[in-house]
C-alpha positions in Angstrom: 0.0 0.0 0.0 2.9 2.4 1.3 4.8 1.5 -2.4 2.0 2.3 -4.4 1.2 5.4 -2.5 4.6 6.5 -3.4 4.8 5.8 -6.8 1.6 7.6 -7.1 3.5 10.4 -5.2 6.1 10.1 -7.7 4.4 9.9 -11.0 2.3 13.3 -10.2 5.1 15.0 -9.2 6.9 13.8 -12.8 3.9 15.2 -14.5 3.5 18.7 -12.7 6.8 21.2 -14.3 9.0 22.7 -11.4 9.0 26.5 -11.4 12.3 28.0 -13.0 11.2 31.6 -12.9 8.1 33.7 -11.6 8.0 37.6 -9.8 7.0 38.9 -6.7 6.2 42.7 -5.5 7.2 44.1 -2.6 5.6 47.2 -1.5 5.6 49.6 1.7 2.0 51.5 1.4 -1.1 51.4 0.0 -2.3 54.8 0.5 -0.6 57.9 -0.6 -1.8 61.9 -0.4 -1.1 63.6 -3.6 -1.9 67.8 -4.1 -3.9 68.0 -7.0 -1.3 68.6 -10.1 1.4 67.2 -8.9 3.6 64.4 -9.7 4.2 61.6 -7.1 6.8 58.6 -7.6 6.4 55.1 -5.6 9.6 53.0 -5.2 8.5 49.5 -5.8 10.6 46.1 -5.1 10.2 42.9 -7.7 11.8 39.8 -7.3 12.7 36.7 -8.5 14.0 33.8 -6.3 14.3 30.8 -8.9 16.9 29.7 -11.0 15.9 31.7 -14.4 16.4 35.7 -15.1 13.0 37.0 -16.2 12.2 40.1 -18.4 8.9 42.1 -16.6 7.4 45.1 -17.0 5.1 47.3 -13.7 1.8 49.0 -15.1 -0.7 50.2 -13.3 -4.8 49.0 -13.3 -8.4 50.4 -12.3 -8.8 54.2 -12.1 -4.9 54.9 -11.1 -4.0 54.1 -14.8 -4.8 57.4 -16.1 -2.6 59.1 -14.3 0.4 56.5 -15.1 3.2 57.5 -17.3 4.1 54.6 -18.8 5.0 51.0 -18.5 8.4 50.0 -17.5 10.0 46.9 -18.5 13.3 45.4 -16.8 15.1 42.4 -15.8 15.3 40.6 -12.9 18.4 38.5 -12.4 17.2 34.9 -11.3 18.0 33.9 -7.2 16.9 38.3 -6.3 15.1 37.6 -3.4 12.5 39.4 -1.4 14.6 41.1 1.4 17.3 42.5 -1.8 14.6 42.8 -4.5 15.2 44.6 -7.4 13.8 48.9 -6.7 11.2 50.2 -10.0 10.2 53.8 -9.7 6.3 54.2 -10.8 4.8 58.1 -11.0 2.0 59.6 -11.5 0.9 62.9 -12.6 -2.3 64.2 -10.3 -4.4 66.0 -12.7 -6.4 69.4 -11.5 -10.0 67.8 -10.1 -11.5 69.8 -7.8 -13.3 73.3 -9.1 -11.8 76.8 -8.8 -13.0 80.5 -9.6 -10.9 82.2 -11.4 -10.7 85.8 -12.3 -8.5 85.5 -15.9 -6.5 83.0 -17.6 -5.9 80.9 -14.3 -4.8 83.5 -11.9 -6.6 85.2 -9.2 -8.3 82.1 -8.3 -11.1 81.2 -5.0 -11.4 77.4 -4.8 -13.2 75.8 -1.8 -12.6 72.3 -0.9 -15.9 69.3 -0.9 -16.6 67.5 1.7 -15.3 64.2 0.5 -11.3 63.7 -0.8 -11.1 62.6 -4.4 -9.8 59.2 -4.7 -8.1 57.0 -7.5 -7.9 53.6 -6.7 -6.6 50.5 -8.6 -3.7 48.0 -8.3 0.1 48.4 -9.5 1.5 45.4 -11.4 4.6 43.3 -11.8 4.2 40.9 -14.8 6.7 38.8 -16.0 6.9 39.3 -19.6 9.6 37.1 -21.0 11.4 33.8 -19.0 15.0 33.0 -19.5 18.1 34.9 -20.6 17.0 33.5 -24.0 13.8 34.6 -24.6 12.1 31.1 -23.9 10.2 30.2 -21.4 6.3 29.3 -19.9 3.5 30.8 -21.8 1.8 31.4 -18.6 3.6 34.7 -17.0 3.2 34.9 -13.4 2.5 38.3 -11.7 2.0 40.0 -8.5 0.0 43.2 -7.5 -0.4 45.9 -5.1 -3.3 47.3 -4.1 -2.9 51.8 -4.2 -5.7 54.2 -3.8 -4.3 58.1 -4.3 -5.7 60.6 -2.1 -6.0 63.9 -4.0 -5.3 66.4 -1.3 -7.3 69.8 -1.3 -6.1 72.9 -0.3 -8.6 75.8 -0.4 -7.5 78.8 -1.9 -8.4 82.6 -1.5 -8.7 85.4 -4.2 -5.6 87.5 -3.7 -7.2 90.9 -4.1 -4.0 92.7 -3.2 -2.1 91.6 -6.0 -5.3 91.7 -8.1 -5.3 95.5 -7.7 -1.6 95.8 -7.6 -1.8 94.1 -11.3 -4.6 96.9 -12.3 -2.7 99.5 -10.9 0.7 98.4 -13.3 -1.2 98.5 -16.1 -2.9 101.5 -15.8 0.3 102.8 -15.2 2.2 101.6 -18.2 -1.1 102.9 -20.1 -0.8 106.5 -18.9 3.5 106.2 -19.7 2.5 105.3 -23.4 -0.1 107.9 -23.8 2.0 110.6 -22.1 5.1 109.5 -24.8 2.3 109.6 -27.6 1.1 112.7 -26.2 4.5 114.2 -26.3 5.7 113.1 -29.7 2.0 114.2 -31.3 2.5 118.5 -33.1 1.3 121.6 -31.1 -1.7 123.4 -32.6 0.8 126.0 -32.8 3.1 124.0 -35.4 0.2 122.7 -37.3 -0.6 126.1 -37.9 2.8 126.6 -38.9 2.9 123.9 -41.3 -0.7 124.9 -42.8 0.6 128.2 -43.3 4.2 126.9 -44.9 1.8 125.1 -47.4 -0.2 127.9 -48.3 2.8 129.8 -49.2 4.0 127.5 -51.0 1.2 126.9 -53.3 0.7 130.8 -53.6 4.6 131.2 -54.6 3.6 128.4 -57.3 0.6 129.8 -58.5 2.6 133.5 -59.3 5.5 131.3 -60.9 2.8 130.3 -63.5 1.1 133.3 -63.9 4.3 135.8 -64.6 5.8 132.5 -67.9 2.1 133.8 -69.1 
């Protein structure tokens, strides 16, 4: 009975493949608070304790992936275990998401902050993406995830009215400097008159030229 058991033992063993490669993640939070555009990066351990180097790439999933950059790929030398895994920076660009009141083109803005934090939530990835130093290896890629909501921190902002008027002020005063120039540059009455005149002499001088070769 014990011999048969053990054959048994044996032959499934035969028939299931030993694992030569596979990743793991190793990760320090799961929440992280973000002011709204900004860029955040998370440093992210992979790893791979078997006996094959693996090719993997981190990507993010769920609502978190719009703000991703891109998806990294790298290598993970085979026998990198967990305690001296391998570090992949991910970041994120926080978009603008909660409502302000501006004056003009951005500036001069009010913004008051909901009730409830604006949250993007979803999972970051480590997928093995090619097994072996060689570029063979399993169809089936093993992966490991992380669980990461973003917390999209709000921080109210008043209309700065000093520097609103301070702003008017400059410009009505680089207004009144061009229109003084302008103004200065521009003819007295006195030397139009002078140059009316000038012309009317002229023409009269003309007008006796032509009359005295008659």
């Amino acid at each position: 009975m014990k011999i048969r058991f053990i054959l048994t033992l044996t032959f499934i063993l035969l028939l299931i493949p030993s694992a030569s490669a596979g990743v793991g993640i190793v990760y320090n939070t799961r929440n992280i608070d973000v002011q709204e555009g900004q860029k955040a990066c998370i440093t992210y351990g992979a790893y791979n304790p078997f006996s094959t180097e693996v090719e993997a790439k981190i990507y993010a999933t769920g609502e978190i992936t719009k703000l991703t950059e891109k998806q990294e790929k790298f290598e993970i030398p085979a026998g990198t275990t967990h305690d001296k895994a391998k570090e992949v920076e991910f970041c994120f660009n926080v978009p603008h998401v909660y409502e302000r009141d501006c004056l003009a083109f951005g500036m001069f803005c009010n913004k008051q902050c909901p009730a409830e934090t604006k949250v993007y939530s979803g999972e970051i990835v480590v997928q093995e993406t090619r097994s072996g130093i060689s570029g063979t290896g399993s169809s089936a890629a093993s992966s490991a995830s992380a669980k990461l909501n973003i917390n999209v921190v709000c921080i109210p902002q008043k209309r700065n009215y000093f520097a609103l008027f301070g702003l008017i002020a400059a410009a009505l005063a680089a207004i009144a400097a061009v229109a003084f120039v302008i103004y200065k540059n521009l003819p007295s009455a006195k030397d139009r008159k002078k140059k009316q005149y000038k012309k009317q002499l002229e023409k009269l001088n003309q007008l006796k030229k032509q009359i005295k070769e008659i």
